[in-house]
Backbone bond lengths (Angstrom), bond angles and torsions (degrees), N, CA, C in turn:
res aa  C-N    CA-C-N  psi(-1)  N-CA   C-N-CA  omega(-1)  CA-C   N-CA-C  phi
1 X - - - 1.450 - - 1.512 109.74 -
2 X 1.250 120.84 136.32 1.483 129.09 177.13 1.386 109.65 -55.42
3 X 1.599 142.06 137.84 0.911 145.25 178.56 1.642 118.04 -126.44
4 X 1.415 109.64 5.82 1.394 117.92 168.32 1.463 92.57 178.79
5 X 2.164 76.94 151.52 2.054 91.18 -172.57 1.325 106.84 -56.74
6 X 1.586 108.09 145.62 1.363 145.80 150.23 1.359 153.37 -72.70
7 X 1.118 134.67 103.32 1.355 115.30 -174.72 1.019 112.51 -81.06
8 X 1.219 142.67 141.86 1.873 144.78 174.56 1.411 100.84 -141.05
9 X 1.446 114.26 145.62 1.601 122.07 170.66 1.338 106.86 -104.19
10 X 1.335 101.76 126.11 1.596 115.60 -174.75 1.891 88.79 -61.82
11 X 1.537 104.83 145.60 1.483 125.08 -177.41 1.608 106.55 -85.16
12 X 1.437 111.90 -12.95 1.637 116.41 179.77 1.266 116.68 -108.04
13 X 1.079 117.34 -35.75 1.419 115.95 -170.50 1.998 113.66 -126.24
14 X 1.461 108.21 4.05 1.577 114.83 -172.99 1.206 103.28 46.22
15 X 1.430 135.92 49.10 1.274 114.39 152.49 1.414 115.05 -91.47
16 X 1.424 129.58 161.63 1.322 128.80 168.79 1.239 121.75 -97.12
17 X 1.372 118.40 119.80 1.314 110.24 -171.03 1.697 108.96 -126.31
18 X 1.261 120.98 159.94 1.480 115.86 172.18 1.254 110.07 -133.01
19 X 1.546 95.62 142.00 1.703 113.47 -155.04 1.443 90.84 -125.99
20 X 1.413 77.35 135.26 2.086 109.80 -177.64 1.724 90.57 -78.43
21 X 1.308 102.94 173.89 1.593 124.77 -166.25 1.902 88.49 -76.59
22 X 1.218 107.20 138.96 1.786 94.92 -171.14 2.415 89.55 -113.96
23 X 0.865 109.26 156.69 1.367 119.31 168.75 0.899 111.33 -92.17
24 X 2.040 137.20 173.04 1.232 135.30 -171.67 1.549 98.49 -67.85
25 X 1.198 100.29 142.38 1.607 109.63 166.58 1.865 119.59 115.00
26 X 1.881 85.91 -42.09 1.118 98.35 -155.70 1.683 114.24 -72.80
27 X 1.732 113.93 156.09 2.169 88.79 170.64 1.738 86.64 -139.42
28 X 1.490 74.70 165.54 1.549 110.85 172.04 1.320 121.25 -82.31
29 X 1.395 129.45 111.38 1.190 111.86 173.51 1.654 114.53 -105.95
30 X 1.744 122.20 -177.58 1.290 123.16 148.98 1.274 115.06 -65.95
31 X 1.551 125.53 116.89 1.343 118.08 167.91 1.865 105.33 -67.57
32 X 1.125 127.45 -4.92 1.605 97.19 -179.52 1.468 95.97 -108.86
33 X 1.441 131.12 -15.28 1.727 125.59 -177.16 1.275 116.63 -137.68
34 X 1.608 94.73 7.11 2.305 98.07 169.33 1.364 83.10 55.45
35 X 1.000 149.63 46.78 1.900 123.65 133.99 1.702 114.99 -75.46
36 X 0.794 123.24 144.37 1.467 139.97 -168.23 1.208 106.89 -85.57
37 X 1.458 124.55 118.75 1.196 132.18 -153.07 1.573 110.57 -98.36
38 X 1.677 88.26 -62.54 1.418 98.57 169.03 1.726 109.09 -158.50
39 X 0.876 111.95 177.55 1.555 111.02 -163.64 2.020 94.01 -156.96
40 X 1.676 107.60 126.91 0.916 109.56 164.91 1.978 114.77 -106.82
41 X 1.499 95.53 110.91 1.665 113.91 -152.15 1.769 81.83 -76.48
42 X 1.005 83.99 167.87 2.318 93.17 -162.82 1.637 73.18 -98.88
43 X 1.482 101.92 136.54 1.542 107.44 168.68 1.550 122.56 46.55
44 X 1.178 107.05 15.07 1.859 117.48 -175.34 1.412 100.25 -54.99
45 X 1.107 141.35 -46.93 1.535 134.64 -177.76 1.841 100.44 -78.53
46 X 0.912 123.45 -24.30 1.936 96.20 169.96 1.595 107.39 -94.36
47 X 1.576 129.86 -27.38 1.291 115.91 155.56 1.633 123.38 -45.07
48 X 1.104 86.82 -66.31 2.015 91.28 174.66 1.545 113.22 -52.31
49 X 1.408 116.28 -30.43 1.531 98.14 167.53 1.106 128.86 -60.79
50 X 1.822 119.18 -44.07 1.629 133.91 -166.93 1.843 92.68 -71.78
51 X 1.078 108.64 -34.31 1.699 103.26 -172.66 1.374 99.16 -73.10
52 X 1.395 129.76 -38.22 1.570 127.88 -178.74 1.557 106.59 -53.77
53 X 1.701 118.05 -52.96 1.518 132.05 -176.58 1.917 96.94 -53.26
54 X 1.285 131.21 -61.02 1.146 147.11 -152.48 1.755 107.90 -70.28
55 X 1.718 86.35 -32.49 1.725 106.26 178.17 1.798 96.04 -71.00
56 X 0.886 109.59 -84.57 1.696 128.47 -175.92 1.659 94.70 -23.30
57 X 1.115 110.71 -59.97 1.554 96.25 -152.34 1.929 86.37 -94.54
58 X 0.638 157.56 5.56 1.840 134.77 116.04 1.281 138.28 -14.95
59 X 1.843 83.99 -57.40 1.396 100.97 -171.39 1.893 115.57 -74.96
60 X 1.507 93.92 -15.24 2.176 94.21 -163.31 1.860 71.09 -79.98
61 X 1.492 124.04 -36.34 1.669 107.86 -157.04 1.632 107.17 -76.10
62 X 1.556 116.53 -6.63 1.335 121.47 172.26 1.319 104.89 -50.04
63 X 1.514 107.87 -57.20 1.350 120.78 -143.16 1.427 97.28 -92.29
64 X 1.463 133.71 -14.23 1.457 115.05 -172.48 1.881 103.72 -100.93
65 X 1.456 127.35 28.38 1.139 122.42 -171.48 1.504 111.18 -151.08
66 X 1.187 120.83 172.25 1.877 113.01 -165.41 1.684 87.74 -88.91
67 X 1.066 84.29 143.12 2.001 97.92 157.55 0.784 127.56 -49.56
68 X 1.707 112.60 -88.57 1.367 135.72 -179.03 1.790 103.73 -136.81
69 X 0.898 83.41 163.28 2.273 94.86 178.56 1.473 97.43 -126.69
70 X 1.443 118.81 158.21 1.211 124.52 160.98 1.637 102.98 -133.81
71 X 1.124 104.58 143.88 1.493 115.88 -168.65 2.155 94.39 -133.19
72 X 1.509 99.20 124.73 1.319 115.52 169.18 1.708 123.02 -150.37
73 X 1.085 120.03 120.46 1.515 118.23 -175.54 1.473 109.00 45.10
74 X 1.310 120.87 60.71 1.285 126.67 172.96 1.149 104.22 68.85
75 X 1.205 152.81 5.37 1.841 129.12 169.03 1.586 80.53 -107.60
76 X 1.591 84.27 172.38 1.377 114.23 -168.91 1.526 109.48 -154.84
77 X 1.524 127.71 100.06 1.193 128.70 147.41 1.726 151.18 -74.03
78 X 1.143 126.74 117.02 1.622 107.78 -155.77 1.473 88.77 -122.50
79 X 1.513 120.74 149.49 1.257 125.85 -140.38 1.857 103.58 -145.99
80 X 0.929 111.08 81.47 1.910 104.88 165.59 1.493 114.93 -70.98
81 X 1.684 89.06 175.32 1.358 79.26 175.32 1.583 124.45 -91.99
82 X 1.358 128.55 -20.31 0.869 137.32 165.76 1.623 113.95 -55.06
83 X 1.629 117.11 -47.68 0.880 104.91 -158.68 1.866 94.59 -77.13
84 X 1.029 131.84 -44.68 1.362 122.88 173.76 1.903 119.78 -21.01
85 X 1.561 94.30 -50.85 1.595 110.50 179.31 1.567 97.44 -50.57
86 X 1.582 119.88 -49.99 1.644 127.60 -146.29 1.678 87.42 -78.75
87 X 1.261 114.83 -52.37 1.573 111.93 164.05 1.573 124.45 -3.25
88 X 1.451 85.51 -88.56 1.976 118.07 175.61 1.554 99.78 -28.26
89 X 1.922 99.77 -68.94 1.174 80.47 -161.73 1.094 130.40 -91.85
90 X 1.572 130.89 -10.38 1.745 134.26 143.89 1.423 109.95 -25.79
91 X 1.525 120.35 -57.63 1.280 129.69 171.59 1.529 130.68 -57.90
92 X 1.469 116.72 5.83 1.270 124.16 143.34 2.125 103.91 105.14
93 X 1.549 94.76 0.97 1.088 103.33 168.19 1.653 121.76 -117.53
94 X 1.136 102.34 101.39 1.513 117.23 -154.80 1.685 102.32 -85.71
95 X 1.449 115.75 -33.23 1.579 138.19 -159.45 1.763 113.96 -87.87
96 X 1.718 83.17 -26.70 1.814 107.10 -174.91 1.150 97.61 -75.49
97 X 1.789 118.38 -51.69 1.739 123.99 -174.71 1.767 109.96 -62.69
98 X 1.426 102.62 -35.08 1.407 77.59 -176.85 1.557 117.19 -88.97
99 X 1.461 121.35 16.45 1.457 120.33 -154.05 1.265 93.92 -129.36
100 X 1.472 118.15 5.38 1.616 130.79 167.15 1.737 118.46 -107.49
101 X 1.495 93.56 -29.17 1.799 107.61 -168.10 1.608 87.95 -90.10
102 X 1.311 130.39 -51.24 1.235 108.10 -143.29 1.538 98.84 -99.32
103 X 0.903 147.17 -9.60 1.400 127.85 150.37 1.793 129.25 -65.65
104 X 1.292 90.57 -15.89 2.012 102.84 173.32 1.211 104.24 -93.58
105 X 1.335 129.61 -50.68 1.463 130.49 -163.37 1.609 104.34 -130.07
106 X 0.653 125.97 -7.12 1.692 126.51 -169.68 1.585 103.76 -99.94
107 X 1.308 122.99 -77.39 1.538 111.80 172.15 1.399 149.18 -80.63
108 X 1.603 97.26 -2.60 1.432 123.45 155.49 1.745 100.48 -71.66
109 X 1.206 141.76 -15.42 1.442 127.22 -153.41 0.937 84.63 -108.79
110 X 1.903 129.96 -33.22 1.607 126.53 177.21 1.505 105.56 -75.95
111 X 1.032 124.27 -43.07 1.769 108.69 176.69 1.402 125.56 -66.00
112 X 1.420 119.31 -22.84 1.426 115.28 164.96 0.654 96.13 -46.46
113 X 1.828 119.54 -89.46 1.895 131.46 -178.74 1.082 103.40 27.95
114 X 2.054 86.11 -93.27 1.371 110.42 -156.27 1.215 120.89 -85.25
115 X 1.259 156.20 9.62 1.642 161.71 58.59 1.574 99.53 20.93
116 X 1.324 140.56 -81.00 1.380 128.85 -168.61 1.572 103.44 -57.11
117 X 1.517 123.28 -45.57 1.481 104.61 -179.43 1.587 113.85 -75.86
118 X 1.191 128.76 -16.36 1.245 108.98 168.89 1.349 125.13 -84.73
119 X 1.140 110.42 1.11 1.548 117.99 -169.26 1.676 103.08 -104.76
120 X 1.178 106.05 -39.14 1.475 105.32 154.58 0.891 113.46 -42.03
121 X 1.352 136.69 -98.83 1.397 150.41 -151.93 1.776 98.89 -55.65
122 X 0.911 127.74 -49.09 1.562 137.35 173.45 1.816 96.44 -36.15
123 X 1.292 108.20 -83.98 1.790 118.16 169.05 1.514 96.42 -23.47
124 X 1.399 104.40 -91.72 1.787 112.78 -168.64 1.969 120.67 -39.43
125 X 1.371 95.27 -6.83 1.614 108.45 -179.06 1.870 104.30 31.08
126 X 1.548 98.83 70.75 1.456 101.97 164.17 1.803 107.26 -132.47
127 X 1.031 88.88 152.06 1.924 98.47 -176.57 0.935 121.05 -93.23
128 X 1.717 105.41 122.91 1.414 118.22 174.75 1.526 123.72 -129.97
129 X 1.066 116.53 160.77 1.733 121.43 -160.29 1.861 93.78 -90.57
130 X 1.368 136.78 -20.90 1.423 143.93 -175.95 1.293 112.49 -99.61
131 X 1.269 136.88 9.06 0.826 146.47 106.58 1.583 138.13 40.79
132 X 1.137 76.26 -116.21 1.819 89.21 174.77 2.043 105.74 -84.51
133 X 1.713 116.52 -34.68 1.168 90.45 141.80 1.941 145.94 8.90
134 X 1.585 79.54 -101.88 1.758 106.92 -179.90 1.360 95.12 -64.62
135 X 1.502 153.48 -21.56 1.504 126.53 -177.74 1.816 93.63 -77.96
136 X 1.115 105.33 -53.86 1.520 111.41 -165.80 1.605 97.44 -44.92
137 X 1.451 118.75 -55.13 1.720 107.81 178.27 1.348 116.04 -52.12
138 X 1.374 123.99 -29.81 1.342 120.83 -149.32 1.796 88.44 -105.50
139 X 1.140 139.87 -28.74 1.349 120.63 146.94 1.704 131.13 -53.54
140 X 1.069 104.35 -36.47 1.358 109.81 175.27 1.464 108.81 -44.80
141 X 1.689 104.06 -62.14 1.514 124.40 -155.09 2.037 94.40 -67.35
142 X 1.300 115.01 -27.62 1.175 101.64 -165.33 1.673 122.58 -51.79
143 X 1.511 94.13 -42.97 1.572 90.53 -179.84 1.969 124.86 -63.56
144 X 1.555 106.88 -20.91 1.368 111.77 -179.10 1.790 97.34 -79.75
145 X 1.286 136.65 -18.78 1.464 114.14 169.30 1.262 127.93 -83.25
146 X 1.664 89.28 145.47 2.259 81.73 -141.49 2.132 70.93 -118.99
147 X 1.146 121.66 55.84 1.488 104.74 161.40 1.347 130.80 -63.54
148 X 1.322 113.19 -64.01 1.867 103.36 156.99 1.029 130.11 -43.34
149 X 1.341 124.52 -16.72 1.197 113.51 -174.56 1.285 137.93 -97.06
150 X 1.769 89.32 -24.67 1.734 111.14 148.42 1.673 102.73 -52.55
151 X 0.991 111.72 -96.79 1.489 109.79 172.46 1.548 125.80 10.02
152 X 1.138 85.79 -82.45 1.943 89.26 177.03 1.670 107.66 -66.45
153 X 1.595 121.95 -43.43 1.488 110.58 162.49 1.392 112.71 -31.74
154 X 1.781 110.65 -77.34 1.589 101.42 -166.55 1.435 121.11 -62.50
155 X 1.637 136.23 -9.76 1.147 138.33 154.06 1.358 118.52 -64.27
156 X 1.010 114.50 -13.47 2.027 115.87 -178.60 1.483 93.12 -101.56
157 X 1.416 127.97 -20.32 1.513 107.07 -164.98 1.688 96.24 -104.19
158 X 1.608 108.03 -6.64 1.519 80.94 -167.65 1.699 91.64 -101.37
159 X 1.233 120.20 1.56 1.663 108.09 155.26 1.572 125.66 -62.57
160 X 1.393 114.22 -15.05 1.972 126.90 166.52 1.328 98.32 -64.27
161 X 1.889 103.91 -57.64 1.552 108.71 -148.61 1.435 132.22 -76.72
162 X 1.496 83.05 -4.43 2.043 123.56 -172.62 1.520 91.65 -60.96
163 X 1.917 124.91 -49.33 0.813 115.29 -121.98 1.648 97.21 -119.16
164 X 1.600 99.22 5.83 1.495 109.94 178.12 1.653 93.52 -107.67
165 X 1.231 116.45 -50.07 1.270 116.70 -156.12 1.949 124.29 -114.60
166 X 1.095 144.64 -162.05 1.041 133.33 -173.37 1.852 91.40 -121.79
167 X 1.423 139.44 115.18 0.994 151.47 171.66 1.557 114.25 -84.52
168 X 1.176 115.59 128.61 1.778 119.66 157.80 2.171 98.19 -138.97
169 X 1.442 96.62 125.64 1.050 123.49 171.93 1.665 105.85 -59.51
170 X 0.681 123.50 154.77 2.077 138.40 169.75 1.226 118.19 -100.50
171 X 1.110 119.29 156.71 1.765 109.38 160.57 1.109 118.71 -82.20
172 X 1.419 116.77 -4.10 1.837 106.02 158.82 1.710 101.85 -85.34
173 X 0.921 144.44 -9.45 1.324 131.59 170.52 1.519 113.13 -63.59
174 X 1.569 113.97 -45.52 1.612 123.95 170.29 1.249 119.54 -66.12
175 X 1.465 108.67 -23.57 1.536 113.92 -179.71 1.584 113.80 -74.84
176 X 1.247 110.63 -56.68 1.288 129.24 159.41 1.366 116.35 -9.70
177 X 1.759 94.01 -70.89 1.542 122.61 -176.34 1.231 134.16 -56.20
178 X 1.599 107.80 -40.62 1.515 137.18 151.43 2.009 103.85 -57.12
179 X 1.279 114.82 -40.49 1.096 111.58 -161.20 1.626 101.70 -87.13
180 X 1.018 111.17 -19.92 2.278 88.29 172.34 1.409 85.50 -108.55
181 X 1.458 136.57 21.78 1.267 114.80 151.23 1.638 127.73 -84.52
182 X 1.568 107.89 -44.34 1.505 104.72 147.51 1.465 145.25 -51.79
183 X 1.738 106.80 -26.27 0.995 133.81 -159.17 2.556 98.71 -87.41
184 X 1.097 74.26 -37.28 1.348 91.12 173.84 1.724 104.16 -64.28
185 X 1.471 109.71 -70.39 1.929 122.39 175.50 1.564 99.72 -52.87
186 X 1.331 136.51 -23.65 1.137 115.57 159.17 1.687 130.49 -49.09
187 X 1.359 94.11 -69.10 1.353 107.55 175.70 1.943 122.47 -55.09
188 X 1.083 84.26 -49.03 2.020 93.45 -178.79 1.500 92.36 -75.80
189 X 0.973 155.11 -2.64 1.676 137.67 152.37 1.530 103.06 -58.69
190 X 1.320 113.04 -50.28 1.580 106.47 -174.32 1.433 121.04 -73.99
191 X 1.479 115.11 137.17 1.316 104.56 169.83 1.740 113.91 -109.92
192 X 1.493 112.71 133.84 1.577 108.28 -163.99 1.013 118.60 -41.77
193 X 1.535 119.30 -60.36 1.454 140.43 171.10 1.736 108.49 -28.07
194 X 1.035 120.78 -74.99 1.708 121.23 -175.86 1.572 94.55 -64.06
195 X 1.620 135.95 -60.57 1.469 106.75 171.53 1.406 129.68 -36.17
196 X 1.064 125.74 -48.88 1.696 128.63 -172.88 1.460 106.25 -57.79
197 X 1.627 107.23 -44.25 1.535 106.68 -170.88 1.241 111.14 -71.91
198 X 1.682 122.43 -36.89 1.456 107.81 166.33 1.651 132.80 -39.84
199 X 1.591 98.17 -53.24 1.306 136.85 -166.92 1.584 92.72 -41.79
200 X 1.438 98.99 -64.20 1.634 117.02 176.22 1.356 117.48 -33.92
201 X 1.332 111.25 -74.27 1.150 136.38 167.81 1.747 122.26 -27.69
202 X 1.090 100.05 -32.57 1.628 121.99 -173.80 1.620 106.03 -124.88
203 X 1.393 116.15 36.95 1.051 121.13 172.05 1.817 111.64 -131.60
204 X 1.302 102.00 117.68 1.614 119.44 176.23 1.453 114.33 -38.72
């Protein structure tokens, strides 16, 4: 929570504005274009934790169950996600597996991580020098996790594959599905602005 005014530059219009200490609930807007500056979410860091816990354990049930199967003239293929990765790279594309795995499962599995330990210690209000560190990584990494986007990919492709082949979904496909859906309410509980200032705040 902000504990003294702020200056922030609105991201739409560069104005500079300074923002009073806001209470749970309350947000900041641009007075000349209402863009939303920052917003202190009521309890946004223990929501975003339980969605991080809810995320994580989705994601291990992604990986321990078939995806999807395709069934045509008697064969039948059933497809994880791992094993797709093991595919690639048996199949001589080693660069493809990791440039498919680690934006679905690979750097989403590092931002939980590091999201649950900072959010811990954030809650527990104890001071640490790694800190602001791990936010700076964990912004970086945000834009390379492409979870929705797998998502809506494998929903656009299996409307082609519907129409060649016989489809049954997995419970890692729902898990998945469930899983950048929490994984998403993780992140949008927090607002950057009140993270950083904690961060600050709890920095040696």
């Amino acid at each position: 929570m902000l504990t003294a005014p702020l200056r922030l530059g609105c991201i739409e219009c560069d104005l500079l504005v300074s923002v009073s200490p806001l209470g749970p609930g309350e947000r900041a807007r641009c007075p000349r274009c209402s863009h939303l500056l920052t917003e202190n979410v009521d309890e946004g860091f223990q929501r975003s934790l339980a969605f991080l816990v809810a995320a994580a354990v989705l994601l291990v049930l992604s990986l321990c169950f078939p995806f999807l199967s395709l069934a045509e003239s008697g064969l039948e293929q059933v497809m994880t996600l791992p094993g797709s990765a093991r595919e690639l790279w048996n199949g001589g594309y080693p660069e493809v597996a990791i440039l498919v795995m680690g934006p679905i499962i690979g750097i989403p599995g590092m931002m939980l991580v590091g999201l649950a330990a900072l959010l811990l210690r954030l809650l527990r209000g104890v001071e640490a020098d790694w800190l602001v560190p791990l936010g700076r990584v964990l912004f970086f990494l945000s834009p390379w996790s492409m979870v929705e986007v797998f998502v809506i990919g494998v929903i656009v492709s299996l409307v082609k594959i519907a129409a060649m082949a016989h489809v049954v979904l997995g419970i890692s496909f729902w898990a998945y599905c469930a899983f950048a859906l929490c994984y998403i309410a993780a992140f949008t509980n927090i607002d950057r602005v009140q993270l950083w200032e904690r961060i600050e705040e709890l920095t040696p």
